[in-house]
N, C-alpha and C positions, 0 to 999 in steps of 0.2 A: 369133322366126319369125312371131308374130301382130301386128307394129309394121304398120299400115296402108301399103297401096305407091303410093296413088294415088291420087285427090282421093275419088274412088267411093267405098274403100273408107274413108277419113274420113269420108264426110258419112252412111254408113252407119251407122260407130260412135256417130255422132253421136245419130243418130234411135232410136238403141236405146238410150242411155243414157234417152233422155229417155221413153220407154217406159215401161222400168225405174224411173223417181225417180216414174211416176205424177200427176206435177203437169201443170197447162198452163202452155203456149206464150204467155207475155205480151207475145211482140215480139221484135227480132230487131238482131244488129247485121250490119254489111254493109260491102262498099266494091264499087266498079267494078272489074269484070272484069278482068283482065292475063295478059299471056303464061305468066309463071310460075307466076301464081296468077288459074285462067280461072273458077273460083268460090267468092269470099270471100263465106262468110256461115253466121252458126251462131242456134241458137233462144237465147234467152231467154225461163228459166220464170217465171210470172209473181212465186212469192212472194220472188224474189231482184230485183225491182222496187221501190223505195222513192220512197213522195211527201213523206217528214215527216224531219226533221231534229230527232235526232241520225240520223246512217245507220248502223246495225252493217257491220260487217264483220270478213272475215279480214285481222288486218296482215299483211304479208311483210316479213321482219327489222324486225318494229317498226313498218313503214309502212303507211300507206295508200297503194295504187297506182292510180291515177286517171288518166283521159284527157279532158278537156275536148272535148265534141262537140257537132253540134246533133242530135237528135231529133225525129222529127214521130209525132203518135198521130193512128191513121186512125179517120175517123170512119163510114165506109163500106167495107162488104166489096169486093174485089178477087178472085171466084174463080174456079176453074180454069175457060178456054175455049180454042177453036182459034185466036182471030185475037189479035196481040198488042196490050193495052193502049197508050192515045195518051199524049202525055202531060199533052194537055189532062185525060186522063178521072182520073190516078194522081195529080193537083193538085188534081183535086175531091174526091177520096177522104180528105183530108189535113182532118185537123179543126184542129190546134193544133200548130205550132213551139213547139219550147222547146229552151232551155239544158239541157244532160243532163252528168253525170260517168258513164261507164261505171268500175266497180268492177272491177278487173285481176287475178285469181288464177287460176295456173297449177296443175296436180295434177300437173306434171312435177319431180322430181328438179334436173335439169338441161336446164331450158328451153332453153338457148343452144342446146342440141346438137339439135332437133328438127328432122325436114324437117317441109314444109310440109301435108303429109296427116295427120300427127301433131300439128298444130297444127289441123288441125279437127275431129283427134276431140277434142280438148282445149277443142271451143266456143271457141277461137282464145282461150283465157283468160279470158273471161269471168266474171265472179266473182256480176256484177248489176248494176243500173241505178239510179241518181241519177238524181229528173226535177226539174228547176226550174224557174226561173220561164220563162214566154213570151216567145217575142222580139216586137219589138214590128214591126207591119207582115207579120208572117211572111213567106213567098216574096215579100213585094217589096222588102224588104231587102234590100242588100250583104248578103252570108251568106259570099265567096270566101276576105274574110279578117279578121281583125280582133286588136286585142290580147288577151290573154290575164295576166290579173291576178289569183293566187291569195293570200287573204289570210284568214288566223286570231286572232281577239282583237287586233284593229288593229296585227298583225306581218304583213309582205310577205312570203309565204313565196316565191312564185317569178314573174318576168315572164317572158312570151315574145312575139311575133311570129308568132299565132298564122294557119295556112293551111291552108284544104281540101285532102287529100289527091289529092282526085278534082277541084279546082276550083269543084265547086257541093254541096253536100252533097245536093238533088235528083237527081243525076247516080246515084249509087248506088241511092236509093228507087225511082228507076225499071224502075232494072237490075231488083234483087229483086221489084219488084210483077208483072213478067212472067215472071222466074223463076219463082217459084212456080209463078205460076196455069198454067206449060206445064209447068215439069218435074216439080215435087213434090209433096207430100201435104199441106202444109200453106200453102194460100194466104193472103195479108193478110187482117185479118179485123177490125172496128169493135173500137177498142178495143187493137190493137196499137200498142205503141209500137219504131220502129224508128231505129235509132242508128246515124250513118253514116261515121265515123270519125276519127280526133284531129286536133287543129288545133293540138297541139304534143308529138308521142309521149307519152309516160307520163311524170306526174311523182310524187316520192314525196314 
């Protein structure tokens, strides 16, 4: 009877867990808006943010579950006002592109079975954030698509064909930098790093 019925009441649970654990807000993963799902995006605490390799993690049946994304860390706050953000102004706010692995763990039983408001009080799986190296040229990079080549002690674990979900992984950033600053309590802030979705689902 208390399974969340609707995006509200997920992004509610959301903000209460994160209450609850006491830590900050180190950044944020996200995707553009859609009919089904009119707002994808959950906090990432800061101490589940790794810049040093090896990365701990929780495996899931033994693996690490990983998403191949890009990442931008703001170097300028974005806070809440009435007119919404350009996008000239949410590109200057952008200190460093990089290469990111979002960390993938679910606290659900049986994930498959989830609607989608239970998947955001779930931080939509989020486990924590891999930051790596920088892209080179940042936003004036091709960024739409590119291959995707995962590789361990010179073994090829997986290729893919990898593509923006949303087309520009900027597309998303934008969404949430006006998100925020109009609807929530927690606007962009120097020092956030925010993740903008796989460029080939989850691999294990």
């Amino acid at each position: 009877d208390l399974r969340p019925a609707d995006v509200e009441a997920g992004l509610a649970i959301q903000a209460r867990v994160v209450g609850l654990m006491g830590e900050p807000i180190g950044g944020w993963k996200c995707s553009a808006p859609t009919e089904p799902r009119p707002v994808a995006m959950a906090p990432i605490l800061a101490p589940s943010i790794r810049r040093a390799s090896p990365c701990p993690l929780l495996p899931t049946a033994g693996h690490a579950r990983i998403e191949p994304e890009i990442g931008f860390v703001m170097r300028r706050d974005l806070p809440k006002r009435d007119t919404p953000y350009g996008e000239d102004e949410v590109r200057a706010a952008i200190g460093e592109v990089r290469f990111v692995l979002e960390l993938i763990g679910t606290r659900y039983a049986d994930p498959a079975a989830v609607t989608f408001p239970e998947l955001l009080a779930d931080c939509i799986a989020n486990e924590g954030l891999f930051i790596g190296p920088g892209v080179p040229r940042g936003l004036d990079n091709v960024l739409d698509a590119f291959p995707i080549v995962v590789r361990s002690g010179g073994t090829t674990l997986a290729t893919r064909d990898g593509k923006h979900p949303d087309g520009h992984p900027f597309k998303p950033l934008y969404w949430l930098a006006n998100h925020l600053a109009e609807k929530r309590d927690f606007p962009l802030r120097a020092g956030d790093v925010v993740t903008t979705g796989p460029y080939c689902g989850v691999l294990d």
